[in-house]
mmCIF file of the C-alpha atoms, coordinates in Angstrom:
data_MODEL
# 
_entry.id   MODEL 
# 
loop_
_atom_site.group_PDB 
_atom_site.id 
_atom_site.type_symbol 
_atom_site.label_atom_id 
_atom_site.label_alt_id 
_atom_site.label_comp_id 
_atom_site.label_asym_id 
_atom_site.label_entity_id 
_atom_site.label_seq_id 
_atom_site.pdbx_PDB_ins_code 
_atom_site.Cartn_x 
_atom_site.Cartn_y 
_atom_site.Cartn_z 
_atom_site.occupancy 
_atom_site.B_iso_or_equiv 
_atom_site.pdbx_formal_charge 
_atom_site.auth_seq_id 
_atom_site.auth_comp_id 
_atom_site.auth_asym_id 
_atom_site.auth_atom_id 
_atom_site.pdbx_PDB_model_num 
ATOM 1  C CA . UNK A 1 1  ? 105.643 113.386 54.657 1.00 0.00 ? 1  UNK A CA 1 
ATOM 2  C CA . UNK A 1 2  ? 108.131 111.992 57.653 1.00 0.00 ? 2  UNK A CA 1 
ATOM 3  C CA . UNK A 1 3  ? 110.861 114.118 56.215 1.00 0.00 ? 3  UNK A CA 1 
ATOM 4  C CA . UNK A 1 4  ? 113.135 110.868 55.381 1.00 0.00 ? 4  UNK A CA 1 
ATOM 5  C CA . UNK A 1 5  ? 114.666 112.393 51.958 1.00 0.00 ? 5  UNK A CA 1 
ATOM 6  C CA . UNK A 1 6  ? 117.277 115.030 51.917 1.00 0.00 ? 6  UNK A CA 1 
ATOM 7  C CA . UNK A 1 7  ? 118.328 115.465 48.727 1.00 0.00 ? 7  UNK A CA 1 
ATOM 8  C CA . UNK A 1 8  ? 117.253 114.128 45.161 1.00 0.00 ? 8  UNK A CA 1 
ATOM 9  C CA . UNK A 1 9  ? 119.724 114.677 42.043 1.00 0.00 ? 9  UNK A CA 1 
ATOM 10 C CA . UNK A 1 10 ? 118.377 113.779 38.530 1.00 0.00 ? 10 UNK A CA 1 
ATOM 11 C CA . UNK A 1 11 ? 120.395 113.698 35.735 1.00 0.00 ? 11 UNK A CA 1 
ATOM 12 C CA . UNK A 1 12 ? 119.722 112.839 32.221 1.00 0.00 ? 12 UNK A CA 1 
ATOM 13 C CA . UNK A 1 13 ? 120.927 109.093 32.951 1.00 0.00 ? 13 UNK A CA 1 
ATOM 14 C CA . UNK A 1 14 ? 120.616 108.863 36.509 1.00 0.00 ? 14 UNK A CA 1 
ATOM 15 C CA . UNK A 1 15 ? 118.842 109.430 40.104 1.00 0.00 ? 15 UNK A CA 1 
ATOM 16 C CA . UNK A 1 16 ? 120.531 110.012 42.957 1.00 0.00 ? 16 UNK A CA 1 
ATOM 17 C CA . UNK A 1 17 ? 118.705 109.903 46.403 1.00 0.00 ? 17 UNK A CA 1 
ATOM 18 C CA . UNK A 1 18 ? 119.993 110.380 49.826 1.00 0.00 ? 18 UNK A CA 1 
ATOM 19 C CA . UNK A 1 19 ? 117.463 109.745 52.846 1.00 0.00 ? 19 UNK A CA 1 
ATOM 20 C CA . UNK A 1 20 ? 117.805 108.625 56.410 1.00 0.00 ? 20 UNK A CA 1 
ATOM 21 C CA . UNK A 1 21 ? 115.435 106.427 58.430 1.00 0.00 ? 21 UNK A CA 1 
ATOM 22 C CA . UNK A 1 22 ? 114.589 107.393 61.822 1.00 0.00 ? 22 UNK A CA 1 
ATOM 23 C CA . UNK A 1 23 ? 117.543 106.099 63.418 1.00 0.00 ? 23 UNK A CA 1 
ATOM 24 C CA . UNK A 1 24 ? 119.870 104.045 62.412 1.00 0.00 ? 24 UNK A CA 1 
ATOM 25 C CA . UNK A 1 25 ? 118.336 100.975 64.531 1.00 0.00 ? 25 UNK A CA 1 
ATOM 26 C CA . UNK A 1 26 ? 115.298 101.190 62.557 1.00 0.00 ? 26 UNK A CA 1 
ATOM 27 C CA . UNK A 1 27 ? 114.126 97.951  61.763 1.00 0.00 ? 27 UNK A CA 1 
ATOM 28 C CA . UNK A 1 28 ? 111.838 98.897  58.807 1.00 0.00 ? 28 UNK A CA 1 
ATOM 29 C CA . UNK A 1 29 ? 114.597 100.424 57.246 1.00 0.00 ? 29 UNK A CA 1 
ATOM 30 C CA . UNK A 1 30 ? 115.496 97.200  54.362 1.00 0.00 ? 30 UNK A CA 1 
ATOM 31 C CA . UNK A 1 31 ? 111.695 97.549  54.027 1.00 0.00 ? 31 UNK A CA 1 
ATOM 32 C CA . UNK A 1 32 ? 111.483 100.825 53.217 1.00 0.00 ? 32 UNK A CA 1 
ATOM 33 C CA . UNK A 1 33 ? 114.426 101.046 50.674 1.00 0.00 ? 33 UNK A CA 1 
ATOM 34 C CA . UNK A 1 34 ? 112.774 97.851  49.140 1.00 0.00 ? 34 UNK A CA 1 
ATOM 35 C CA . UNK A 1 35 ? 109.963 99.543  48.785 1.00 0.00 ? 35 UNK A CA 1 
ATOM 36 C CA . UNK A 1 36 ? 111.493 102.720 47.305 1.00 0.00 ? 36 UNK A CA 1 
ATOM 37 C CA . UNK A 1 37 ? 113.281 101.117 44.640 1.00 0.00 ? 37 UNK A CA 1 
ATOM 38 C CA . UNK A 1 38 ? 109.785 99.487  43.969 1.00 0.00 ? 38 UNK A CA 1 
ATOM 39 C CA . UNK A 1 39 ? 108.198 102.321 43.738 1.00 0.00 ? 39 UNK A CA 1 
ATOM 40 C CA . UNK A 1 40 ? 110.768 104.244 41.573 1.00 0.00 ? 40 UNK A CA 1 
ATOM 41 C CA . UNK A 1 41 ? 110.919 100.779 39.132 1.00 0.00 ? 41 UNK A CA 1 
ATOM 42 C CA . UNK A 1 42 ? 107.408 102.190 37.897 1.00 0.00 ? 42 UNK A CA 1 
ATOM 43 C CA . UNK A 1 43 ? 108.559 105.429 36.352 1.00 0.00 ? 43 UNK A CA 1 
ATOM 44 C CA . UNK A 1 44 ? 112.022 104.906 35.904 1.00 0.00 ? 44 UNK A CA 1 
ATOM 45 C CA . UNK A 1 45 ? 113.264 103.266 32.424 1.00 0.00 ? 45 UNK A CA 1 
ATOM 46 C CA . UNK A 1 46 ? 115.264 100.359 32.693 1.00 0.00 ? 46 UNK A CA 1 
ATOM 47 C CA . UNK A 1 47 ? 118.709 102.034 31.999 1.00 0.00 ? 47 UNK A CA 1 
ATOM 48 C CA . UNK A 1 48 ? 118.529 103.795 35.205 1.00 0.00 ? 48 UNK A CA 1 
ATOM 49 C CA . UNK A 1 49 ? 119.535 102.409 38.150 1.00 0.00 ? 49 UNK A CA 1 
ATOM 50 C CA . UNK A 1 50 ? 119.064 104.805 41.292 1.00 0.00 ? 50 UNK A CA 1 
ATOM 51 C CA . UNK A 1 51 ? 121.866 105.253 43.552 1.00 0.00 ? 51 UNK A CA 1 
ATOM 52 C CA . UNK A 1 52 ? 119.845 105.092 46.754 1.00 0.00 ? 52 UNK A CA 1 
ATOM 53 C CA . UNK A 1 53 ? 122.036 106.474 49.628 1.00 0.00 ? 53 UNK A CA 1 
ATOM 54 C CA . UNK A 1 54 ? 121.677 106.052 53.280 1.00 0.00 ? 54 UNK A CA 1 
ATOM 55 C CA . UNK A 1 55 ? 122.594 109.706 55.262 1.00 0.00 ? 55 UNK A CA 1 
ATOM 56 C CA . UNK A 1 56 ? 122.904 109.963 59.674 1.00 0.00 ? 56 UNK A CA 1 
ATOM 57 C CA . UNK A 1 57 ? 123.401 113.872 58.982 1.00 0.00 ? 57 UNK A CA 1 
ATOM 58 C CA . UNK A 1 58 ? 121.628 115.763 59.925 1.00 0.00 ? 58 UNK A CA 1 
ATOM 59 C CA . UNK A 1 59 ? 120.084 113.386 62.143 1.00 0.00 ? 59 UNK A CA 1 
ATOM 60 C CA . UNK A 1 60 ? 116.106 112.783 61.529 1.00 0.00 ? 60 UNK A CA 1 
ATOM 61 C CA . UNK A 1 61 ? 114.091 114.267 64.268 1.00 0.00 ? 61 UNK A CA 1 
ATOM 62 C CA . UNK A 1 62 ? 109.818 114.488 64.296 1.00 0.00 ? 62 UNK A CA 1 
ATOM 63 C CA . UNK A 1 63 ? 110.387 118.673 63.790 1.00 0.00 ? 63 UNK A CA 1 
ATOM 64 C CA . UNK A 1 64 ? 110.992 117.456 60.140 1.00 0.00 ? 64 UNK A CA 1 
ATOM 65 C CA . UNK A 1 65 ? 108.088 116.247 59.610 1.00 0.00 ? 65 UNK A CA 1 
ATOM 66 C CA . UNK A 1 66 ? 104.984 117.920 57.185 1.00 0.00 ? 66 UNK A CA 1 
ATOM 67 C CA . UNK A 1 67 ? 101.799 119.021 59.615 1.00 0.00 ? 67 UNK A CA 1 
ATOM 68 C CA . UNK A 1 68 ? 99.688  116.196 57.889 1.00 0.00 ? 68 UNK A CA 1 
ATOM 69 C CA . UNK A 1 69 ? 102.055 113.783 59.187 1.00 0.00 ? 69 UNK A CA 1 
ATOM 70 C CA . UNK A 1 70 ? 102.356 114.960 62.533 1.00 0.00 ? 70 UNK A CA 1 
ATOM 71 C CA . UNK A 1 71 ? 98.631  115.186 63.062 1.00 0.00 ? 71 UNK A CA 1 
ATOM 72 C CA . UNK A 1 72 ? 98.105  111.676 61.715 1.00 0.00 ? 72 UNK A CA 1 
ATOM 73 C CA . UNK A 1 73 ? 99.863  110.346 64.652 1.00 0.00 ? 73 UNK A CA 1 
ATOM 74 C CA . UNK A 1 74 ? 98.383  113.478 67.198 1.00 0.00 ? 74 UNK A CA 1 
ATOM 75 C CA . UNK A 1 75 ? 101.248 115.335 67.469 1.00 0.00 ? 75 UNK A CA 1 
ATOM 76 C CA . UNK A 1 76 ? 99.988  118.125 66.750 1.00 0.00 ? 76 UNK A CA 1 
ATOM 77 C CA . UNK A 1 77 ? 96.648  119.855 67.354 1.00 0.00 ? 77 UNK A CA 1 
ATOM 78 C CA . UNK A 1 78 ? 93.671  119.614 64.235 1.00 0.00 ? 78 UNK A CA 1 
# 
């Protein structure tokens, strides 16, 4: 994984997420949210609304990224 999530909080009657994007310029980031809370609409019941948080600290860097990840884009020896 890129490492974008920091810190998930579930509750009984709620979800709490905070993730970053890769900077704050990113211009997939409204895509990616979109597609989070898409994603999460699957398993989540309809009385729970996640509280999706944007977080710049600690600021994302490629180090935080799984080995998988960093090989698919070769940067990082097979």
């Amino acid at each position: 994984a890129l490492g974008l999530v920091y810190r998930v909080e579930i509750a009984p009657d709620s979800l709490v997420i905070e993730m970053t994007m890769t900077s704050p310029a990113c211009p997939l980031g409204d895509m990616i949210l979109d597609d989070v809370h898409a994603a999460l609409a699957k398993f989540l019941p309809e009385t729970i609304e996640p509280d999706i948080r944007l977080v710049w600290e600690p600021p994302w860097n490629p180090s935080m990224m799984d080995a998988a990840a960093k090989q698919h884009f070769g940067w990082e020896p097979e």
